[in-house]
C-alpha positions in Angstrom: 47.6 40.5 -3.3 45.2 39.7 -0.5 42.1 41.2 -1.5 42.6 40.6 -5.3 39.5 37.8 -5.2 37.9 40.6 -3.4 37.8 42.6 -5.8 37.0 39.9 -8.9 33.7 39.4 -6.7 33.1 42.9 -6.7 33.4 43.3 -10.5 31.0 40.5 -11.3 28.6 41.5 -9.8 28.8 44.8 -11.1 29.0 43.9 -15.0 26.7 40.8 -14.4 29.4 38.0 -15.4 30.7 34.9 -14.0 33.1 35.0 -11.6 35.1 32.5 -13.0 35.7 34.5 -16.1 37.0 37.5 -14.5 39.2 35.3 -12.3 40.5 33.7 -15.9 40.5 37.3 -17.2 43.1 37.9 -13.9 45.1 35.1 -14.6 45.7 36.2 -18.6 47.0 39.5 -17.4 49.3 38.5 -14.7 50.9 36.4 -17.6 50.5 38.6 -20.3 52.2 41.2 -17.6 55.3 38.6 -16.4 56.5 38.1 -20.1 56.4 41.6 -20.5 58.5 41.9 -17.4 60.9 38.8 -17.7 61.7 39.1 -21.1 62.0 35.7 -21.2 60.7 32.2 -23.6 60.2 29.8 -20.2 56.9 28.7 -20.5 54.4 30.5 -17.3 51.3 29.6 -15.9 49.0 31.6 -13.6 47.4 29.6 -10.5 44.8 31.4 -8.0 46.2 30.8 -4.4 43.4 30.3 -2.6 45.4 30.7 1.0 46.4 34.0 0.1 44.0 34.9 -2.0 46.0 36.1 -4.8 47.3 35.0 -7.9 50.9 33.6 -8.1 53.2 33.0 -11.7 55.1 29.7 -12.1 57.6 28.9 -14.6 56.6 25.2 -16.1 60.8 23.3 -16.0 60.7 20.0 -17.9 63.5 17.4 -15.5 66.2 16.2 -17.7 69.7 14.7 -16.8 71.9 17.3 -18.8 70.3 21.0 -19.6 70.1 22.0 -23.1 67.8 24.5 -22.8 68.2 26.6 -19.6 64.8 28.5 -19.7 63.1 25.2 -19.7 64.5 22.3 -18.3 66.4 21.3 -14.8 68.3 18.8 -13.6 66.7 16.3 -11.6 69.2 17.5 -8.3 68.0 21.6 -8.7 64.0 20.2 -9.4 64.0 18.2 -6.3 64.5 21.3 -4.0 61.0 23.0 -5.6 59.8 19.4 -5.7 60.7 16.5 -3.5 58.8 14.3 -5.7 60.2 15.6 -9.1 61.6 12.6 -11.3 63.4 12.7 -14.2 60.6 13.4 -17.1 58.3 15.4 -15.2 57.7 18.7 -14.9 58.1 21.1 -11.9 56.9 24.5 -11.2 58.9 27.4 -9.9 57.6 30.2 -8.3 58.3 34.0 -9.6 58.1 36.8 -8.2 55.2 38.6 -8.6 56.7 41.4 -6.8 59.2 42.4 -8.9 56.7 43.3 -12.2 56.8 47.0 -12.9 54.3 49.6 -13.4 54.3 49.4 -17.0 53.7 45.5 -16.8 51.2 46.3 -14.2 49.0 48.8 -16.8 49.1 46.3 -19.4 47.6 44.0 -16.9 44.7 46.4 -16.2 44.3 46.6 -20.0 43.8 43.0 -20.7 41.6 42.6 -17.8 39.5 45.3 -18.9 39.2 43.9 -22.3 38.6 40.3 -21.2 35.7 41.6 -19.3 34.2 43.7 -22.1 34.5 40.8 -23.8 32.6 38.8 -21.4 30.3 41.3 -21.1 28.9 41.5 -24.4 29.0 37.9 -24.7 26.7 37.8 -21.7 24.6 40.8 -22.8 24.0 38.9 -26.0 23.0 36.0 -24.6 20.5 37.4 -22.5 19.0 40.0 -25.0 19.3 38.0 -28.2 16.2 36.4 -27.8 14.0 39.6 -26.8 14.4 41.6 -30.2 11.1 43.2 -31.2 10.2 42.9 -27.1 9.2 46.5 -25.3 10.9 47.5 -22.6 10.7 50.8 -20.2 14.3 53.1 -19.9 15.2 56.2 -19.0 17.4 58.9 -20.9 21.0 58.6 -19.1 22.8 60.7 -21.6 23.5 61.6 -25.2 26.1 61.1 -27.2 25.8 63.4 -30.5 22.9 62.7 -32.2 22.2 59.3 -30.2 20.7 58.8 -26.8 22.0 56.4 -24.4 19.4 55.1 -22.2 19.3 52.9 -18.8 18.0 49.4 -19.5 18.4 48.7 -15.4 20.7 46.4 -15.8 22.9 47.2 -18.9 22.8 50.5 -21.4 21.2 50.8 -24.6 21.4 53.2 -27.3 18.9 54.9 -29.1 19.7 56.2 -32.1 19.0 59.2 -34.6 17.3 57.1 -37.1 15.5 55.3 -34.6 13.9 58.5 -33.2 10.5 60.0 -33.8 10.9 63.5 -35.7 8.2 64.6 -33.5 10.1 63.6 -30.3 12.7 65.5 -28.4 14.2 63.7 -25.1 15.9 66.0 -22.1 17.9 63.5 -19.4 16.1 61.9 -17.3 12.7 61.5 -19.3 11.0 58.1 -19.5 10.3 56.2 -22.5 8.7 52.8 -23.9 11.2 51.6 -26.7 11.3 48.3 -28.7 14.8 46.4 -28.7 15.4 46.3 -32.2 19.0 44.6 -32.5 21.5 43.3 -30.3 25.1 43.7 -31.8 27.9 41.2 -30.4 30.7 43.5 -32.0 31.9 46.8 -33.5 31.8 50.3 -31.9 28.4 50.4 -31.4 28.1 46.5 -29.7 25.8 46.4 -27.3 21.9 46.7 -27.1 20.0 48.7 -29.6 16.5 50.4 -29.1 14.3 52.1 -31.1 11.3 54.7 -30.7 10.5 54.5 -34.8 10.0 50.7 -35.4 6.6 49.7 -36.0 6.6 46.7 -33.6 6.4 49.9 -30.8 2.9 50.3 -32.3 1.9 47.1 -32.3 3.7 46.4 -28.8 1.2 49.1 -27.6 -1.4 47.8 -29.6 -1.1 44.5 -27.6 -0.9 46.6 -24.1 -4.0 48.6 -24.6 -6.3 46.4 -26.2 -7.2 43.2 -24.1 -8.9 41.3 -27.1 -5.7 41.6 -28.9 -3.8 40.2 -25.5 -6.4 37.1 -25.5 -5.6 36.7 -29.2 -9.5 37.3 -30.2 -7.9 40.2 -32.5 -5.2 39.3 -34.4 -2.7 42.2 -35.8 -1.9 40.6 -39.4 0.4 43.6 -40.6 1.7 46.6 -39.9 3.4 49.9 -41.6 4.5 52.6 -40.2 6.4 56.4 -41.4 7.3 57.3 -37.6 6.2 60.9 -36.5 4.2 61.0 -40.0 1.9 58.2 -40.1 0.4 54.3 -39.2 -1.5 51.7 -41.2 -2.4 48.5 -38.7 -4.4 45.7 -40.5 -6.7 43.7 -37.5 -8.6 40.5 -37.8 -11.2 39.7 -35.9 -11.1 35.5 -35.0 -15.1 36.1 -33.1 -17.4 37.1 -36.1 -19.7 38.9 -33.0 -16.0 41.4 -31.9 -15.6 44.1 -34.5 -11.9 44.0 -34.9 -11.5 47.7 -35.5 -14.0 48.8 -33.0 -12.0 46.9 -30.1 -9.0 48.9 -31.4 -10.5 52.1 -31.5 -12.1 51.8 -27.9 -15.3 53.5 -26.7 -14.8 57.3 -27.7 -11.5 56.3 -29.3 -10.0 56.0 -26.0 -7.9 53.3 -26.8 -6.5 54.5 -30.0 -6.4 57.7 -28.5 -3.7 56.7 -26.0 -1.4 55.6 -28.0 -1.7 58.2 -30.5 -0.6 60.5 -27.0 2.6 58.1 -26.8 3.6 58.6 -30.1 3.2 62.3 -29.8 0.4 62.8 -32.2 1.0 60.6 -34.8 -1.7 59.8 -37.3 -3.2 56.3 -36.7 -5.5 54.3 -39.7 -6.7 50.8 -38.6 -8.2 48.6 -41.2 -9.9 45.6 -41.6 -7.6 42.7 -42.9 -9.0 40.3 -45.8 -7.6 36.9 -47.2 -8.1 38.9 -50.7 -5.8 41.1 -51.9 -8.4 43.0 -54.2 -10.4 43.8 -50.8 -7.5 44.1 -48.6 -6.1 46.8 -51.3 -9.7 48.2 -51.1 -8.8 48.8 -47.0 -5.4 49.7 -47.2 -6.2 53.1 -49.5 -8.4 54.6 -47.3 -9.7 57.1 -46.9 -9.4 57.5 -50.3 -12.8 56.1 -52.5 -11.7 53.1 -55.0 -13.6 52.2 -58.0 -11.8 48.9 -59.2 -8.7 47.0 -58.4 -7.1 44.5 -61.3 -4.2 42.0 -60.5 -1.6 42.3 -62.8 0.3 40.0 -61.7 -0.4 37.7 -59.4 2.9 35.9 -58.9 5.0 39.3 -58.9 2.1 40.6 -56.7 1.4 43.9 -59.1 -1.7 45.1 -59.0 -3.4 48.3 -60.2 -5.9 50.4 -58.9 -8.0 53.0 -60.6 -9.8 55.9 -58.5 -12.0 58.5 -59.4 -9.9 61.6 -61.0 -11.1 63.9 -57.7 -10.0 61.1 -55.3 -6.1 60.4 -57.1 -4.4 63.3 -54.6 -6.6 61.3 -51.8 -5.3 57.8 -53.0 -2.2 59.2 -53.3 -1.9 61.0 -49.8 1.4 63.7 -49.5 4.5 62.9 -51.3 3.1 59.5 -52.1 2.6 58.4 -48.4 -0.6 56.7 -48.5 -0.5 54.2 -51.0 3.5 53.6 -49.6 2.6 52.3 -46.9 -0.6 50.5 -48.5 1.9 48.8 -50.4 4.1 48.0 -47.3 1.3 46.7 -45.8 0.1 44.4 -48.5 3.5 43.9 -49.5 2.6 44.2 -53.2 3.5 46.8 -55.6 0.4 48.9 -56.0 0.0 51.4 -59.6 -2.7 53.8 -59.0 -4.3 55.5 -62.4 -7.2 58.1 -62.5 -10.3 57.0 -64.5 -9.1 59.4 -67.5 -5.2 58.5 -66.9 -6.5 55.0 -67.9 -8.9 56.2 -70.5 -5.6 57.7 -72.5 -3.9 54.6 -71.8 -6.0 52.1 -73.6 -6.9 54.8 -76.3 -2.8 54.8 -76.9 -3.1 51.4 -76.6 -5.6 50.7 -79.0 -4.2 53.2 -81.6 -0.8 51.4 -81.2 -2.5 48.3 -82.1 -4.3 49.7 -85.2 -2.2 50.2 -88.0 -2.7 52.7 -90.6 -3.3 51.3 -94.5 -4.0 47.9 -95.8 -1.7 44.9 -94.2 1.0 43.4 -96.4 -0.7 40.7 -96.5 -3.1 41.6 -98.6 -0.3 41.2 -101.7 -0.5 37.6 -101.3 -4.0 38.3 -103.3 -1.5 39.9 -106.2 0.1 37.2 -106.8 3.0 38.2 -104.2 5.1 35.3 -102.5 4.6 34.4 -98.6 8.7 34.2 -98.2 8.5 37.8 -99.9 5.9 39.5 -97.6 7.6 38.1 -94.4 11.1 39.2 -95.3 9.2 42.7 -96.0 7.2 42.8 -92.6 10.8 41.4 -91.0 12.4 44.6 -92.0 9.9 47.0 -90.9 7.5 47.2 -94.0 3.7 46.8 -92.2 1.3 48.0 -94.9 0.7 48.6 -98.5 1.1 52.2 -98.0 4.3 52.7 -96.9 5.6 50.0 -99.4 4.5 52.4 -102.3 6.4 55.4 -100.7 9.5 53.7 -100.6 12.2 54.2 -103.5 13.5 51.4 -105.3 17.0 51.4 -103.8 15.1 51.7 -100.4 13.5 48.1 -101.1 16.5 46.5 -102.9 18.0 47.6 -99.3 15.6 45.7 -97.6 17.6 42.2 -96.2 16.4 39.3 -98.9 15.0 41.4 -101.5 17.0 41.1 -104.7 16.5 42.5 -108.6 13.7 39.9 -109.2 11.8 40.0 -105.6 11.6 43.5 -106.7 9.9 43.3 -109.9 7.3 40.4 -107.9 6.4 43.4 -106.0 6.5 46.3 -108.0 3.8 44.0 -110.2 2.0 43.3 -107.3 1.7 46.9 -105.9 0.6 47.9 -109.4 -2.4 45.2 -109.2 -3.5 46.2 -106.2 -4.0 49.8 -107.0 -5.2 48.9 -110.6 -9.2 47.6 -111.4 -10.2 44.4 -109.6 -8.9 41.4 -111.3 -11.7 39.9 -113.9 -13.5 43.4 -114.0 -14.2 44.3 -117.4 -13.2 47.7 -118.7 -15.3 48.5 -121.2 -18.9 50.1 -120.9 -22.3 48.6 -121.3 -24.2 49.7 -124.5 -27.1 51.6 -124.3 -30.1 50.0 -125.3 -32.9 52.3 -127.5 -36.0 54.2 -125.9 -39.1 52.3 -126.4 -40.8 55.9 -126.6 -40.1 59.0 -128.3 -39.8 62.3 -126.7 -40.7 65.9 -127.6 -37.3 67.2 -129.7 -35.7 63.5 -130.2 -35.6 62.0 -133.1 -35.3 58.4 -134.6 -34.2 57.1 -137.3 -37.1 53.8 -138.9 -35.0 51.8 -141.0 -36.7 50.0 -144.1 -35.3 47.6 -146.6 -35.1 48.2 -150.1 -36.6 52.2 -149.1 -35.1 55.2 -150.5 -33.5 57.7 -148.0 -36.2 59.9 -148.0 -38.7 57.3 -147.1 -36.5 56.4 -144.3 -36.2 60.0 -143.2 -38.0 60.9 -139.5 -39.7 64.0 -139.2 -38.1 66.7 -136.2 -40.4 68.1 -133.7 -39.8 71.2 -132.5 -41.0 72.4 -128.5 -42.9 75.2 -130.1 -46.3 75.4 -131.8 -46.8 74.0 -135.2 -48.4 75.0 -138.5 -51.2 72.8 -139.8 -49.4 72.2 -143.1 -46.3 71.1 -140.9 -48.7 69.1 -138.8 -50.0 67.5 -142.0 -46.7 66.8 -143.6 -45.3 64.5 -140.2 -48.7 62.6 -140.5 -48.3 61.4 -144.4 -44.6 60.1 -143.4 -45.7 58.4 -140.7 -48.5 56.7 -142.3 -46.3 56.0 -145.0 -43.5 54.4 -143.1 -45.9 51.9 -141.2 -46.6 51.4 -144.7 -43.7 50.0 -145.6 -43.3 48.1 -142.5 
């Protein structure tokens, strides 16, 4: 096989691989091929002949003075006529016929060496493309397979797949495109290079192409999220307090901005202002939606909540939840938003759930009711005074701790409680005699040793009265002060 290094030369250069490793590649097959052919256990070697320039197939004899084992040893007499220096304990080779392997030997050659430089291929593609993940690069549609797009790197081919693609984009063959490399895969059916038109490092790739204060590193791109063919969030930072961050990004007449909105065929764009604070940052990120406060829940967890006006929740919100998904994505904190009357209710609920209805238990202790008692009551569900007194008596004896005499402790407790105050007296004050008299009262003017009739009031009546009347009431009166 004359032109056989030919053709390994060819090869490399083609797949972009050592020469060496094909020519190893070669030598695996031829050997892989010869057992195949020879059926045999003597152990082969492949050597590259560089006089001829092909590969020959020798069979490795150990020398020995009687053969045991035909397929590899000689005798020192047959090893010297391969080997005039051969010696017993060495080793000779002996040449096979290369000639003599068969067409089905000679296609399981081809198959090894196409492996071997698949193999090598990858290994090199890796290698080279490994270390430019999240890089941009410029390829051209070569053809599809299903849903996935194979496109022309220049020197190897990269796929594009489905879920990698804009929904707003639709390639034809031939058509140009700026993609990110987003994964490099060693092995599997898909092994090769992997590019994608729906990452968000194409936005800020483009970001970095279009806008030279972010390629001097005056503007710094702290985060970005993206929903590709929907919508972008891209949080600047300006390191110059006289470059407005956003303004540089936008570009004079949104030109800038407007550019790469045209790459990625119309997709929405929001920049915002980065900020070391979260509460600020989150303040940013919801836009264009109006926030009225923002309260960290959690500061470890990084849960916070943010409460809008109720006319600017749908806003905050954005369709089927986009905005504040990808406020959170940018942030990277898990973001609650309330309207002002959604949070109204909830600390109403709140607030009623705290406030429980009736005296506390714990007002028994007044009663003469044990602490032990009142716990075991609250421990099985009993809060108040109230529901206490609804409960049967085999409900409480069913309480956990409460036996036949906790029982009575409380039933004479409850019936304190809901009795008079302890100490107040029951019965009523006396009422004291009027100093004066009143038209139609009477009174009765007690005098010792007097006989009833002396002690005997007169009755006025409302009406008029006679003069003989009138004289009568004036004698007993006299006379009783009399007899004072």
């Amino acid at each position: 096989m004359p032109s056989i290094y030919q053709s390994i030369e060819t090869l490399s250069r083609e797949k972009g691989i050592d020469p060496q490793i094909v020519l190893d590649a070669v030598k695996d097959a031829m050997l892989v091929a010869a057992r195949k052919q020879f059926r045999a256990t003597e152990e082969l070697t492949a050597d590259f002949d560089e006089r001829t320039g092909g590969i020959q197939i020798y069979a490795i004899r150990r020398v020995v003075e009687k053969v045991s084992d035909p397929d590899n040893e000689i005798t020192l007499q047959q090893a010297l006529k391969h080997s005039p220096g051969a010696e017993i304990g060495g080793t000779v080779r002996i040449p096979k016929k290369t000639e003599d392997l068969g067409r089905i030997s000679a296609q399981t050659a081809k198959q090894v060496i196409l492996q071997k430089v698949r193999e090598a291929e990858r290994e090199t593609l890796y290698s080279e493309f490994s270390g430019r993940v999240g890089e941009m690069v410029n390829c051209v549609v070569k053809r599809s397979e299903g849903l996935d797009l194979v496109v022309d790197l220049g020197k190897t081919e990269a796929r594009l797949p489905k879920k990698e693609q804009s929904r707003l984009e639709s390639f034809s063959l031939g058509d140009r495109a700026r993609c990110v490399i987003r994964a490099v895969e060693k092995a599997g059916k898909n092994a090769g290079v992997i590019v994608s038109r729906a990452s968000a490092d194409l936005v800020v790739r483009l970001f970095e192409q279009e806008v030279p204060e972010i390629y001097d590193n005056t503007v710094q791109i702290k985060a970005c999220a993206r929903e590709a063919g929907e919508r972008t969030k891209i949080a600047v930072w300006s390191r110059d307090r006289d470059v407005d961050c956003v303004g540089a990004c936008v570009g004079m007449k949104g030109m800038r901005v407007q550019s790469i909105i045209r790459e990625l065929r119309g997709e929405k764009i929001d920049i915002i202002e980065y900020s070391d604070d979260p509460v600020v940052f989150a303040t940013h990120a919801l836009s264009p939606a109006k926030i009225s406060r923002v309260s960290i829940l959690s500061h470890p967890e990084r849960h916070m909540e943010v409460i809008v006006e109720d006319s600017q929740l749908s806003l905050a919100i954005g369709k089927k939840g986009q905005n504040v998904r990808l406020a959170a994505k940018l942030l990277g904190w898990r973001i609650d938003i309330k309207s002002e009357e959604e949070k109204r209710q909830e600390v109403e609920s709140q607030m009623a759930a705290m406030q429980v209805d009736g005296e506390p238990l714990s007002t028994l202790a007044s009663y003469g009711l044990h602490e032990k008692t009142i716990q075991r009551l609250l421990e099985a569900g009993v809060p108040t005074i109230d529901r206490l007194a609804e409960m049967t008596v085999e409900e409480v004896l069913a309480l956990p701790g409460i036996n036949q005499k906790a029982l009575e402790r409380i039933q004479n407790a409850v019936t304190a409680y809901y009795g008079p105050p302890p100490g107040e007296n029951e019965s009523e004050p006396q009422e004291s005699a009027p100093e004066t008299l009143q038209v139609g009262e009477s009174v009765t003017i007690e005098g010792a040793g007097q006989d009833d009739s002396a002690r005997e009031a007169s009755s006025f009546d409302h009406g008029e009265t006679s003069p003989e009347a009138q004289e009568m009431s004036n004698e007993n009166l006299e006379a009783g002060a009399q007899t004072n």
